[in-house]
C-alpha positions as CSV (number, residue, x, y, z in Angstrom):
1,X,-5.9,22.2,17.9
2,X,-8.1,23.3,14.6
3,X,-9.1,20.4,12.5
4,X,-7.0,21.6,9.7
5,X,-7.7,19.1,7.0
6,X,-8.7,19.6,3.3
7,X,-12.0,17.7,1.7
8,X,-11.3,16.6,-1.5
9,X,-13.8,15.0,-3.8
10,X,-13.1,13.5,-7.1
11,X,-14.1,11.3,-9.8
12,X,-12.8,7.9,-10.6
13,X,-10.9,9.6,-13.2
14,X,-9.5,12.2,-11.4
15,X,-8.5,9.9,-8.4
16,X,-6.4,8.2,-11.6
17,X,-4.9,11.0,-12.9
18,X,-4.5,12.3,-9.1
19,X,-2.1,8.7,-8.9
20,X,-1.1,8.1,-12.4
21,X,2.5,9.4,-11.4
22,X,2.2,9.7,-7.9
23,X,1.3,6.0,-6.3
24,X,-0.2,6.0,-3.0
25,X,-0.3,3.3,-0.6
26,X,-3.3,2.1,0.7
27,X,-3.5,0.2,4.1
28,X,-6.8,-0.8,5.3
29,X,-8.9,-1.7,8.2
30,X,-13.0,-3.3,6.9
31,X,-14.3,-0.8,9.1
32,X,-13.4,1.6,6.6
33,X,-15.4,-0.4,3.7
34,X,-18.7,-0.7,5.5
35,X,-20.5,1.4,3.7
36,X,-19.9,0.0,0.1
37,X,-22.2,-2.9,0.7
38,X,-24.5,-4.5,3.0
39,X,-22.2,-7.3,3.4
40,X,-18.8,-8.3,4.0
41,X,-18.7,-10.2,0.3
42,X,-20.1,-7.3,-1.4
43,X,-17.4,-4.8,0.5
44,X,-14.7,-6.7,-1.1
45,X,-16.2,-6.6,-4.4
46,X,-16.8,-3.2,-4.6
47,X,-13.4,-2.5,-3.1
48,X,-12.1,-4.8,-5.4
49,X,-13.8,-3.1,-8.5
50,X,-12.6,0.3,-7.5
51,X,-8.7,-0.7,-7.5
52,X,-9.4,-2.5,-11.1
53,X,-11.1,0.7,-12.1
54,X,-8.5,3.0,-11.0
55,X,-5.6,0.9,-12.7
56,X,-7.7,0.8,-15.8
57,X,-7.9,4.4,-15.9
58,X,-3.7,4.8,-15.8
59,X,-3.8,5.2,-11.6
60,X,-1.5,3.1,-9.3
61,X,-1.9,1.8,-6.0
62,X,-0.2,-0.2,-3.6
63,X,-2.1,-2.8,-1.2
64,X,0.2,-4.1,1.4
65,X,0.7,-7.9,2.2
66,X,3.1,-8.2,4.2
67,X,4.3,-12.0,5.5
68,X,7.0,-11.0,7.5
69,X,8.9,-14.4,6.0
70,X,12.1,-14.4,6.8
71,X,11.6,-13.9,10.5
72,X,10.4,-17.8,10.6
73,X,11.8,-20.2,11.3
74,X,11.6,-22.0,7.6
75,X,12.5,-18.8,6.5
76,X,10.5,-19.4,3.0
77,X,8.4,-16.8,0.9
78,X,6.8,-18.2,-1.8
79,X,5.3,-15.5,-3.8
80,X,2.6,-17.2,-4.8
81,X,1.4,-19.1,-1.8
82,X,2.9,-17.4,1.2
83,X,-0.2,-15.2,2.9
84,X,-0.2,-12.0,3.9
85,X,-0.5,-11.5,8.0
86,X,-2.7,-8.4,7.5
87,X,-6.2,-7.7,7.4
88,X,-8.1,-11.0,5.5
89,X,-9.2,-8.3,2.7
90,X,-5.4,-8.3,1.8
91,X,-5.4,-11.6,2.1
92,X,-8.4,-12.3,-0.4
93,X,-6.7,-9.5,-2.9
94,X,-3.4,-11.3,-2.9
95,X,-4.9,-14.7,-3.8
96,X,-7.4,-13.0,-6.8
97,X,-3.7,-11.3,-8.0
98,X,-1.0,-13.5,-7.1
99,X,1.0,-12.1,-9.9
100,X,1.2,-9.0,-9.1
101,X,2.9,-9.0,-5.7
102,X,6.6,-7.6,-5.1
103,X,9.4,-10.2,-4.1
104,X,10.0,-8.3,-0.7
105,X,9.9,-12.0,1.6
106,X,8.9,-9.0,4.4
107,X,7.2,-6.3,3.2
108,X,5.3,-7.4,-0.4
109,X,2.8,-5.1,-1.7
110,X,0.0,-5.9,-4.4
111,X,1.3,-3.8,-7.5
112,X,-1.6,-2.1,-9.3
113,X,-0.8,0.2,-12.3
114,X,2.3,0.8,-14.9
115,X,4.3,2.7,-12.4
116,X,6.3,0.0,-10.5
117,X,9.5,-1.3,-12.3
118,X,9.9,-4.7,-13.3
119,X,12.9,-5.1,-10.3
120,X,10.4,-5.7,-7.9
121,X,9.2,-8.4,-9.4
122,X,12.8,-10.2,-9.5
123,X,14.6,-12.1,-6.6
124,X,17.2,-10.0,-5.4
125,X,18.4,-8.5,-2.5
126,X,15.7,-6.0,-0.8
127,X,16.4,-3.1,1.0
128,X,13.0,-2.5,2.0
129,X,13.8,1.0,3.8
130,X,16.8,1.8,1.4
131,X,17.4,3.3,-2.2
132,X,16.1,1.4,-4.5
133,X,13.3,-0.2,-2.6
134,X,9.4,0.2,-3.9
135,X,8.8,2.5,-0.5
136,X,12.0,4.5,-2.1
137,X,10.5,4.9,-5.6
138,X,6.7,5.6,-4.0
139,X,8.7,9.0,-2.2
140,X,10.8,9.6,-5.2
141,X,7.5,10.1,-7.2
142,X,6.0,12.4,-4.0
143,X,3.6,9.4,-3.8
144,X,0.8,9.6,-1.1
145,X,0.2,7.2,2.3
146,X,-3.0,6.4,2.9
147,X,-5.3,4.9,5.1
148,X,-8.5,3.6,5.0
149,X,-10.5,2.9,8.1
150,X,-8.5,4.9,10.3
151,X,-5.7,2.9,10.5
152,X,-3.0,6.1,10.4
153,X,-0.5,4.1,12.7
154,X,-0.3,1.4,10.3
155,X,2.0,3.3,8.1
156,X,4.7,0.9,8.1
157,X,6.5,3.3,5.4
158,X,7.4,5.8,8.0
159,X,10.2,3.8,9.1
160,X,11.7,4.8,5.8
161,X,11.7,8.6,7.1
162,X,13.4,7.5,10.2
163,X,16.4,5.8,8.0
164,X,16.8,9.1,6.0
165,X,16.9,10.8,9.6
166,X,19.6,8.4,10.8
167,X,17.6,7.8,14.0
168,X,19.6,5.7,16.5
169,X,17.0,3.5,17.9
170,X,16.8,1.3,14.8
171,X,19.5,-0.2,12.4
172,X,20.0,-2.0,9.8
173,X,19.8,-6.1,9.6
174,X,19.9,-8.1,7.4
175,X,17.7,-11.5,7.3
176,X,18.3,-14.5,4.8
177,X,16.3,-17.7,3.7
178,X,14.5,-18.7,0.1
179,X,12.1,-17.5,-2.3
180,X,10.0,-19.1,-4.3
181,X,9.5,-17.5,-7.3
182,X,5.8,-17.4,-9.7
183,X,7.9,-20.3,-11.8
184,X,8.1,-22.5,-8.4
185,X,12.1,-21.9,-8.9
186,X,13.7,-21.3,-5.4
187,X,16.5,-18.8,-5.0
188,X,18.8,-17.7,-1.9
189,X,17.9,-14.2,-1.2
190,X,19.1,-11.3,1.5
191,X,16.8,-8.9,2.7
192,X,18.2,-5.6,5.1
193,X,15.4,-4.4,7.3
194,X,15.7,-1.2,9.5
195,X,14.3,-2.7,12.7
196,X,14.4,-1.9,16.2
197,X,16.9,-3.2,18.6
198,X,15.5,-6.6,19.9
199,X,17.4,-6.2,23.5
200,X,16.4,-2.5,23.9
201,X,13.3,-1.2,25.8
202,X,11.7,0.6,22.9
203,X,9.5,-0.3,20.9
204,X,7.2,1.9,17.7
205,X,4.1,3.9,17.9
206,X,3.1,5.7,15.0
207,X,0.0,6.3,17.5
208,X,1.0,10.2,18.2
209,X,1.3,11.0,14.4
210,X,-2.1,9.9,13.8
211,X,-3.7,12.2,16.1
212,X,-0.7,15.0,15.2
213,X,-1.4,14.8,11.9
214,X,-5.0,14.9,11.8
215,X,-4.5,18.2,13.3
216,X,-2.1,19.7,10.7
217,X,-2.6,20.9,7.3
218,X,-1.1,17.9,5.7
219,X,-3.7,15.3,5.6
220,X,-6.2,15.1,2.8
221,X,-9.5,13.4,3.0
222,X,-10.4,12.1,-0.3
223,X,-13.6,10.9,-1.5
224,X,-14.3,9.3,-4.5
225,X,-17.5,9.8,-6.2
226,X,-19.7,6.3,-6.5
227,X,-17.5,5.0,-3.5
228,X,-18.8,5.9,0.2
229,X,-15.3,5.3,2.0
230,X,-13.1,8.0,2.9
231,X,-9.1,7.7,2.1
232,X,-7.1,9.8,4.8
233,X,-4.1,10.7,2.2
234,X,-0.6,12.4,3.2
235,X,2.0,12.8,0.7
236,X,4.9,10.9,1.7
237,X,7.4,13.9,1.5
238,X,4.8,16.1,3.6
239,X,5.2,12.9,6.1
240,X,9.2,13.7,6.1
241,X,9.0,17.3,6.7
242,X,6.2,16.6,9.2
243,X,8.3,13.6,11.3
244,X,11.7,16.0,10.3
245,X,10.3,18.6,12.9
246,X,8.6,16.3,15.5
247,X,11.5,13.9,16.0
248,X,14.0,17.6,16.1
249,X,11.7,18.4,19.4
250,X,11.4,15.2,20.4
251,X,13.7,12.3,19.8
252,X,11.3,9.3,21.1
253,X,8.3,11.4,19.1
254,X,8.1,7.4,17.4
255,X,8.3,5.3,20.4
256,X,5.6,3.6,21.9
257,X,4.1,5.2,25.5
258,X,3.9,3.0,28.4
């Protein structure tokens, strides 16, 4: 199929005021930073700059560092301490801004910009997939997904999609243990997770939208003048109507292929 997708470039600015009420969620690979610096110190510097830069300017974005906590067997997340599983350039973000990482003990994100509410700085029950959730206020405000590097599959907000679909090869569950909060005061705290079956077969593939939805009309490549990386960018309700049809003509369209 046609290579369908639409080059946008912008300035600094306009990359702010593009995201200055619609967040977007940036998931990363380094591969996708090469060409900021000649090495792998510089990269995260100018990266670094750039995300400073855009919340200066009245833009928001969302860096995921997700810990996966309460899966453990401690079942601890201590917002300040606990490190993210990702890529180590989430890693390094989270320990420069400690403060400004959401209490989900599964799925935290690095908060820049005025957008996010206060609530997700709290301890209190998460729904990560559910209303009220950060990935539910990011597609309330027709926010964008975005990935840098390539990394389409990583999309971990899609599984929000498939909870407004009502799927029937994930459910609900709900995990428990302690957080730590930025004080050092621990709390008891529930977290719901819309995750697979753990005694079925299945298990998830964003792999086939990536390549599907390079090919559609969705997907926006952004460039940002001063900044030689390339942001693949869907907006997260083009994502629903996009997995709305797929998953209509094919029920496992999500599922991994053996």
């Amino acid at each position: 199929m046609k290579d369908l997708n639409k080059d946008l470039s912008l300035t600094i600015n306009d990359f702010a005021k593009l995201t200055s009420k619609s967040p977007i969620a940036i998931h990363l690979n380094p591969s996708g930073l090469i060409r900021l610096g000649n090495n792998n110190k510089n990269r995260f510097e100018v990266f670094r700059k750039f995300i400073l830069s855009v919340e200066n300017l009245g833009g928001n974005i969302l860096i995921p560092t997700f810990s996966y906590s309460f899966v453990d067997k401690e079942s601890i997340f201590d917002v300040y301490n606990t490190p993210s599983k990702l890529e180590n350039i989430s890693e390094n973000l989270r320990k420069l801004n400690p403060e400004k990482r959401s209490f989900d003990p599964m799925f935290s994100y690095l908060m820049y910009g005025n957008f996010f509410d206060k609530r997700h700085k709290e301890v209190h029950d998460f729904d990560t997939f559910g209303d009220g959730g950060l990935i539910d206020d990011i597609f309330k405000a027709n926010g964008y997904l975005c990935a840098i590097g390539g990394v389409l599959e990583h999309l971990t907000e899609l599984h929000y999609i498939e909870k407004m679909l009502g799927i029937n090869y994930r459910m609900d569950k709900k995990f428990y243990g302690k957080t730590i909060d930025l004080q050092g005061l621990s709390h008891n705290q529930a977290i719901t997770f819309f995750c697979r079956d753990l005694d079925s077969d299945y298990s998830s593939s964003f792999l086939k939208f990536k390549n599907d939805i390079r090919s559609s009309n969705s997907l926006i490549n952004i460039y940002v003048q001063g900044y030689r990386m390339r942001l693949e960018a869907i907006r997260f309700r083009d994502c629903f109507d996009f997995l709305k049809f797929q998953i209509s003509n094919n029920s496992k369209y999500c599922w991994s292929v053996e």
